[in-house]
C-alpha positions as a Python dict, from the first residue, in 0.01 Angstrom:
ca = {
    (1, 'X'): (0, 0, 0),
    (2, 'X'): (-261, 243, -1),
    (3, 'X'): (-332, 202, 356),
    (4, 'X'): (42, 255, 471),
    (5, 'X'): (77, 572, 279),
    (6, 'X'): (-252, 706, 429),
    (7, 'X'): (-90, 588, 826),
    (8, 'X'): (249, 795, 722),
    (9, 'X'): (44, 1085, 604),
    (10, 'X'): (-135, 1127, 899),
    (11, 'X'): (167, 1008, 1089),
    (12, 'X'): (323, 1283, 921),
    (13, 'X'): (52, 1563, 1011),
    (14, 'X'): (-2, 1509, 1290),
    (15, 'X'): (263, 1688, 1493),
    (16, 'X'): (196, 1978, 1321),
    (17, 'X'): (-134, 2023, 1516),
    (18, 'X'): (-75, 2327, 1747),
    (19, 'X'): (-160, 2641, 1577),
    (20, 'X'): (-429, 2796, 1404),
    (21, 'X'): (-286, 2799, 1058),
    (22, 'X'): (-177, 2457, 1081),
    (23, 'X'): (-494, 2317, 1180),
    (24, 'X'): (-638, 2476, 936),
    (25, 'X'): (-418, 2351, 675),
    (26, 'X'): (-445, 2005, 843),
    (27, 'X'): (-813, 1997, 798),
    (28, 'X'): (-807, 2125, 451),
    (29, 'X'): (-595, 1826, 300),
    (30, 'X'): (-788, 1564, 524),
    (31, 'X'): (-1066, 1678, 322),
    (32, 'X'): (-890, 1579, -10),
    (33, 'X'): (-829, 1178, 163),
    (34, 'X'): (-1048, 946, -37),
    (35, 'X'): (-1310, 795, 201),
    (36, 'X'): (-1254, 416, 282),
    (37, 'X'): (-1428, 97, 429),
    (38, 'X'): (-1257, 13, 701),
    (39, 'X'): (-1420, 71, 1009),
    (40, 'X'): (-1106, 161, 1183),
    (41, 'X'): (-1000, 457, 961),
    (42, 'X'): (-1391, 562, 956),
    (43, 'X'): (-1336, 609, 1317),
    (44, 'X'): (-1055, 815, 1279),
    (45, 'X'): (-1176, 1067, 1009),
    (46, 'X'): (-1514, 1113, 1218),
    (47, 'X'): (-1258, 1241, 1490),
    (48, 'X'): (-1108, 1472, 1313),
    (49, 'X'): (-1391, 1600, 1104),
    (50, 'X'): (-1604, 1672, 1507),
    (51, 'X'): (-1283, 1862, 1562),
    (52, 'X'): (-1263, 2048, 1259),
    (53, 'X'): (-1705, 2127, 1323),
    (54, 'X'): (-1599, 2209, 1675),
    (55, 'X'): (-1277, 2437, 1575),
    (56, 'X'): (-1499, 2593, 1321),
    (57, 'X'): (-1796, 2708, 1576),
    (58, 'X'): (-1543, 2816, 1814),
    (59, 'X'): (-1406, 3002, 1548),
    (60, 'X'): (-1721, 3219, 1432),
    (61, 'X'): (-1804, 3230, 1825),
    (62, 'X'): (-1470, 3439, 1836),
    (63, 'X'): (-1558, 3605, 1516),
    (64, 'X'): (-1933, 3705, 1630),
    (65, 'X'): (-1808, 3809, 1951),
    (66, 'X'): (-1560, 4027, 1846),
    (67, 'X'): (-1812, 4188, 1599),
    (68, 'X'): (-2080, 4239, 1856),
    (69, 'X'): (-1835, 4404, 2055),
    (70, 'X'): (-1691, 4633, 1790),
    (71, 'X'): (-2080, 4737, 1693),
    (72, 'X'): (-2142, 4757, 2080),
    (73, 'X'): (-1855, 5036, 2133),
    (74, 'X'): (-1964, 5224, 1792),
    (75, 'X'): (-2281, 5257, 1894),
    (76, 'X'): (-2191, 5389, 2259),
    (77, 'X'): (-1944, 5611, 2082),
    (78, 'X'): (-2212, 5775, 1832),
    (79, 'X'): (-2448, 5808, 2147),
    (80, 'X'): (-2180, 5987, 2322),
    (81, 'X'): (-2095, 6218, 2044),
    (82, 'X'): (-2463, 6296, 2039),
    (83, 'X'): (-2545, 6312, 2390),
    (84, 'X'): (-2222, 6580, 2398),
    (85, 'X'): (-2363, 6794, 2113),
    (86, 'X'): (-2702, 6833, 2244),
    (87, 'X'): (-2527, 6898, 2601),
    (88, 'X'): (-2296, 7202, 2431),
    (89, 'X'): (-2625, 7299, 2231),
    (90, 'X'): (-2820, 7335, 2580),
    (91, 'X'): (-2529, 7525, 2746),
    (92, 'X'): (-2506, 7744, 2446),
    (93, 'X'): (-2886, 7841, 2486),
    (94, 'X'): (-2893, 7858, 2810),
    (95, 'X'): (-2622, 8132, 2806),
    (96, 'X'): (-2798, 8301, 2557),
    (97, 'X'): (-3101, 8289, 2708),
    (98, 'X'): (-2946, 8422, 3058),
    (99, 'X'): (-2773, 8711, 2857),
    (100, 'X'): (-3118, 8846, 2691),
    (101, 'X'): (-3299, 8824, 3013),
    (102, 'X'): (-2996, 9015, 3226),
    (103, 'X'): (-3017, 9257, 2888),
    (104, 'X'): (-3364, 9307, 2914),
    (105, 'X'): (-3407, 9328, 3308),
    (106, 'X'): (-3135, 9571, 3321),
    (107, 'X'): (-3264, 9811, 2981),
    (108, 'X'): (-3575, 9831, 3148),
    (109, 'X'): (-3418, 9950, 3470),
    (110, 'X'): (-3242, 10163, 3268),
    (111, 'X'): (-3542, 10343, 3104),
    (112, 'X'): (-3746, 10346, 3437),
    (113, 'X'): (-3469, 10544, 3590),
    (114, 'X'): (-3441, 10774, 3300),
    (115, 'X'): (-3836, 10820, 3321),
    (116, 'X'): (-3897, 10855, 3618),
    (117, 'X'): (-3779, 11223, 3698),
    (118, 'X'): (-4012, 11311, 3390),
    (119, 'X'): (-4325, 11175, 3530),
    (120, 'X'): (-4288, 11216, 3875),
    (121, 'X'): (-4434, 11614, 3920),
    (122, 'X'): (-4745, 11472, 3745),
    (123, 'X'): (-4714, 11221, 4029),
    (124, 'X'): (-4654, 11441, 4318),
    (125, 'X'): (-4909, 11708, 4186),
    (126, 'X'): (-5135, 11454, 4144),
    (127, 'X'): (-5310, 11533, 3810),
    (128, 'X'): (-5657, 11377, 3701),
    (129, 'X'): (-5684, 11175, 3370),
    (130, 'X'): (-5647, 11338, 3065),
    (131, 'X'): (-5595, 11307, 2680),
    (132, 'X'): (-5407, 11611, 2637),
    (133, 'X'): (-5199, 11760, 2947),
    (134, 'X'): (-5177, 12052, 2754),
    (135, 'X'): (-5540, 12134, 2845),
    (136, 'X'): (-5440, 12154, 3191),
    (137, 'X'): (-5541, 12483, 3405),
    (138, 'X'): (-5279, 12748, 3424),
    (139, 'X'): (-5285, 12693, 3797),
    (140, 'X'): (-5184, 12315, 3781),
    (141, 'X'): (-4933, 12391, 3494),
    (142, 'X'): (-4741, 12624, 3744),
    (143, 'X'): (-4757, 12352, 4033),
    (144, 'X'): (-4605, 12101, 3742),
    (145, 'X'): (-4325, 12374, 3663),
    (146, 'X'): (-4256, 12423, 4047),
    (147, 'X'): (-4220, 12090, 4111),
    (148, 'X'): (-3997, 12024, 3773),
    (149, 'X'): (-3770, 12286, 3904),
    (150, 'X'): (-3731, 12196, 4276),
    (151, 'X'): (-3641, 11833, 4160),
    (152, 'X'): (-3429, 11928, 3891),
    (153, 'X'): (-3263, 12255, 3933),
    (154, 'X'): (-2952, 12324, 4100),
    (155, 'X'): (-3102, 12514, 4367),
    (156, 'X'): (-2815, 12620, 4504),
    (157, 'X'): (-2746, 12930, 4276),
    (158, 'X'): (-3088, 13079, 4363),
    (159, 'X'): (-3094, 13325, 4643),
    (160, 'X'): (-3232, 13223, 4980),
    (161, 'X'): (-3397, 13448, 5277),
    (162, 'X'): (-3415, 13368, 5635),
    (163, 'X'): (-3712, 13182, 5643),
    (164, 'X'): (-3562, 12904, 5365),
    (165, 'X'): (-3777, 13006, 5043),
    (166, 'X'): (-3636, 13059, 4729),
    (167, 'X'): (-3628, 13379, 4511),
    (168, 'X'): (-3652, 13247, 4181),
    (169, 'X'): (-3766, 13465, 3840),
    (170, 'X'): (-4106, 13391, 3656),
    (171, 'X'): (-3837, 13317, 3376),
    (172, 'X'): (-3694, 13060, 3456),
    (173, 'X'): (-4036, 12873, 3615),
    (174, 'X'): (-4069, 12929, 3224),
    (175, 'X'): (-3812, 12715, 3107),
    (176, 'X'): (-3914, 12382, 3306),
    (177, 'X'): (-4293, 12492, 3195),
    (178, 'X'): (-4189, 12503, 2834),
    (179, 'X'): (-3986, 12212, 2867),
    (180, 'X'): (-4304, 11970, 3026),
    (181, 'X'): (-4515, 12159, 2755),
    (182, 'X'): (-4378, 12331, 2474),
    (183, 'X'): (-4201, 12618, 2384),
    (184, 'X'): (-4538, 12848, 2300),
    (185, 'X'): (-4601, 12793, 2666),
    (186, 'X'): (-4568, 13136, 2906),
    (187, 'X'): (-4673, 13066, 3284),
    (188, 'X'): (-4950, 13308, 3401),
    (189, 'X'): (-4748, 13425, 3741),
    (190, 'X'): (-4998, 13352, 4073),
    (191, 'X'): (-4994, 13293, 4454),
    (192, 'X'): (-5147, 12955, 4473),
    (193, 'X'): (-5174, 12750, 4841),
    (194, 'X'): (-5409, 12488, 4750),
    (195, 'X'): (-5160, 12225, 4661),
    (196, 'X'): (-4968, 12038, 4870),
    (197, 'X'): (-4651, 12337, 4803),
    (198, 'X'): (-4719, 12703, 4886),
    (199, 'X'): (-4597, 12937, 4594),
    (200, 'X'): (-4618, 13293, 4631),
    (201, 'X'): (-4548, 13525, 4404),
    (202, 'X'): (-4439, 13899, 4471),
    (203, 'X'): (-4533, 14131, 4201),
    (204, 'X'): (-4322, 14385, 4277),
    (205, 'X'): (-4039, 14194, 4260),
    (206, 'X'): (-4139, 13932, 3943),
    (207, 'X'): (-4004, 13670, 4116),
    (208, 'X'): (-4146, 13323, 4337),
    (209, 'X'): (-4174, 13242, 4664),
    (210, 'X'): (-4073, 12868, 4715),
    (211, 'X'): (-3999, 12648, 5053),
    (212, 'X'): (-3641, 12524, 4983),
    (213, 'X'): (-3813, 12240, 5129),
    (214, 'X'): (-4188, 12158, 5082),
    (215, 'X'): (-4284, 11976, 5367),
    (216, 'X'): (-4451, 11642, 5208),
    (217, 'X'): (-4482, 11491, 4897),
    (218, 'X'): (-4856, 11353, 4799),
    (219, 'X'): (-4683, 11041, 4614),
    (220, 'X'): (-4379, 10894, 4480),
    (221, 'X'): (-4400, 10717, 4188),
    (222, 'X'): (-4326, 10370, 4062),
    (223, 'X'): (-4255, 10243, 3765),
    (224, 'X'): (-4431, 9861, 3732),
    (225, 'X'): (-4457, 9814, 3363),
    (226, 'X'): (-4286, 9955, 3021),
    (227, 'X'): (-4390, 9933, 2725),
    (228, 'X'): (-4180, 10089, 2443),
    (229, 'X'): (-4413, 10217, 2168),
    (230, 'X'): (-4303, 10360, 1840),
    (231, 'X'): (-4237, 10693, 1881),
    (232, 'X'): (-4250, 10709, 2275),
    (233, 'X'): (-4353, 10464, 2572),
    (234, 'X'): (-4619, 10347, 2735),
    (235, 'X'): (-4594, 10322, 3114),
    (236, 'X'): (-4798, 10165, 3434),
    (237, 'X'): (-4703, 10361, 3706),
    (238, 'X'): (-4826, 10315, 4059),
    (239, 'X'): (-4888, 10601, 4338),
    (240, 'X'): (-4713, 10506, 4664),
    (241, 'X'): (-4803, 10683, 4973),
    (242, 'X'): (-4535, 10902, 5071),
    (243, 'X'): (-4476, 11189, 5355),
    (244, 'X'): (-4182, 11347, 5252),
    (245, 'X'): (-4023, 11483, 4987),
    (246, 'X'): (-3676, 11255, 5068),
    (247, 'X'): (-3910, 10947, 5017),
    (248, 'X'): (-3925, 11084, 4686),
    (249, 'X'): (-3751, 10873, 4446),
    (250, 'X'): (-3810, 10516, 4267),
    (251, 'X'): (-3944, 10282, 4558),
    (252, 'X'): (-4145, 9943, 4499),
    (253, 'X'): (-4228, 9901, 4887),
    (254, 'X'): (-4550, 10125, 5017),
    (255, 'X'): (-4859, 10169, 5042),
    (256, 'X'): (-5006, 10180, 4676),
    (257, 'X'): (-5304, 10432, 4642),
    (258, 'X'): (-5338, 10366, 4264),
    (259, 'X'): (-5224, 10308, 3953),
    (260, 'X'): (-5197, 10520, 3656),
    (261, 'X'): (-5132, 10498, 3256),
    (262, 'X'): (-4874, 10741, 3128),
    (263, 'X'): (-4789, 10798, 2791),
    (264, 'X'): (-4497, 10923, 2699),
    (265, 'X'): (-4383, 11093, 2371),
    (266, 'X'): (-3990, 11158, 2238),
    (267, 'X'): (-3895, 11545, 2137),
    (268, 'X'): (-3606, 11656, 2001),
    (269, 'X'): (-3566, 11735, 2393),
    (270, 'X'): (-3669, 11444, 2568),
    (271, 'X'): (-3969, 11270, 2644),
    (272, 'X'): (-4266, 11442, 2716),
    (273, 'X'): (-4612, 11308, 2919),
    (274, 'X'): (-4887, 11371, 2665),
    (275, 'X'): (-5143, 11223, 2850),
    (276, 'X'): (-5241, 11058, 3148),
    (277, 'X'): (-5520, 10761, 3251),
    (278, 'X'): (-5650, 10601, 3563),
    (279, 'X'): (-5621, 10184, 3554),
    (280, 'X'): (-5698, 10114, 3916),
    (281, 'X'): (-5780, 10289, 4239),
    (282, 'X'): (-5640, 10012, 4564),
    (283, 'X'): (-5711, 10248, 4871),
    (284, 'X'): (-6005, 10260, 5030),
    (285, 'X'): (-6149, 10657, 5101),
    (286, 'X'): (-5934, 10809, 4825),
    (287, 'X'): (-6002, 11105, 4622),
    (288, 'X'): (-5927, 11135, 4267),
    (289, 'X'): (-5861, 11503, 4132),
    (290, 'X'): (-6190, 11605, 3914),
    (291, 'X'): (-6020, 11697, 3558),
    (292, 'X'): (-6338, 11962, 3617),
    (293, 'X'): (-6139, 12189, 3868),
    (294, 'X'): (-5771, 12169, 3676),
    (295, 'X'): (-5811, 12210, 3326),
    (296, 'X'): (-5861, 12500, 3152),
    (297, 'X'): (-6227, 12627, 3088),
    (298, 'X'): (-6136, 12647, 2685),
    (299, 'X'): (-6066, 12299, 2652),
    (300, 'X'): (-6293, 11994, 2661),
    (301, 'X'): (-6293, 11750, 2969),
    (302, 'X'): (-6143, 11381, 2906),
}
């Protein structure tokens, strides 16, 4: 009796074999059928049990496979989240880094043009080292103020004779004096031909002499190095060879003859060179001024 009912169980079951959920179900109630003697239905539950062992592995393959997978894809997700930021965070620096480097490269062009024009009658006049340009010889002082004003003045307004030289009053020689030097500065009026530029000056009339043109330049100067200092700057400027005064303006090709150490310190004017020092001399046979012969005999040599 027992045996039949067992035959129409399975009998029963067994077309129901065909999806997941009803394997599953048909493996959990052959688990509840009582075990038995008979080699015949031995047999058949060792069947069914290596297919039950056999769905079950394939079954946590599937599982494992799947999770493996899933982990697989989270983990090349988070590394290309990551990778991204530290891409974005290496763009971001990289523009910042381009914008303080285009900032600084063009302030410092900036200041070396607005310098320049300052230092370069110390340049062309070619003044020796000092600690005080104040203590500079009357003589040199006018070549400085000369220079200042053919370079900065509107020299058209000035009258002209037929030779080219300008007619221009001992005042206003002052004013680019006393703005290179102070305002208690008063120029002591002089012929002086030494210097590269011929100034006369007529007495009788209280006025200079000056070439509308001078016919060279000693140097032009360039600017190599700024430094900004509190209170002023500190600048490295080199002495290029020059033979005219149209080569006069900010250059970096030429012959260098030397290099110099300006300082320069801010007025309620402007800046103003306070004092001047030699770094390096490059050219072979040249001169450099004796601070001796231009600076006045009251005042110490630097």
């Amino acid at each position: 009796m027992g045996k039949r009912n067992r035959k129409e169980r399975r009998k029963h079951l067994q077309p129901e074999l065909g999806t997941e959920k009803k394997d599953r179900q048909l493996i959990s109630e052959l688990d509840l059928v009582a075990p038995t003697e008979n080699a015949e239905h031995t047999e058949e539950l060792t069947g069914f049990a290596a297919f039950k062992a056999g769905y079950e592995e394939f079954r946590a393959s599937r599982m494992t496979h799947a999770a493996k997978k899933r982990t697989r894809i989270r983990l090349l997700s988070l590394l290309a989240a990551v990778t991204l930021v530290f891409a974005l965070i290496g763009v971001v620096a990289t523009i910042q880094y381009s914008a303080d480097m285009w900032h600084s490269i063009t302030t410092k062009e900036a200041v070396k043009q607005e310098l320049t024009p300052i230092i370069a009658p110390y340049v062309v006049t070619d003044v020796p080292e000092l600690t005080d340009v104040t203590l500079l010889s009357e003589t040199v002082k006018q070549r400085l103020a000369v220079w200042q004003f053919l370079l900065h003045a509107d020299i058209s307004a000035y009258e002209q004779d037929d030779y080219g030289n300008l007619f221009v009053p001992t005042a206003d020689l002052n004013v680019y004096a006393r703005e290179m030097f102070g305002y208690n500065v008063t120029l002591t009026p002089k012929s002086d031909y030494a210097g590269s530029l011929a100034i006369t000056f007529d007495e009788e009339s209280g006025n200079y002499l000056l070439p509308l043109r001078p016919d060279y330049a000693t140097y032009y100067p360039n600017i190599t190095k700024v430094v900004k200092e509190k209170g002023g700057y500190l600048l490295q400027v080199q002495y290029m060879a020059s033979d005219f005064l149209d080569n006069l303006k900010p250059q970096s090709s030429g012959t260098v003859i030397k290099t110099m150490e300006y300082h320069l310190t801010e007025t309620d004017e402007g800046y103003r060179v306070d004092r001047v020092q030699l770094i390096a001399i490059t050219a072979d046979g040249y001169y450099q001024p004796d601070a001796s012969d231009e600076v006045s005999s009251e005042a110490p040599v630097a």
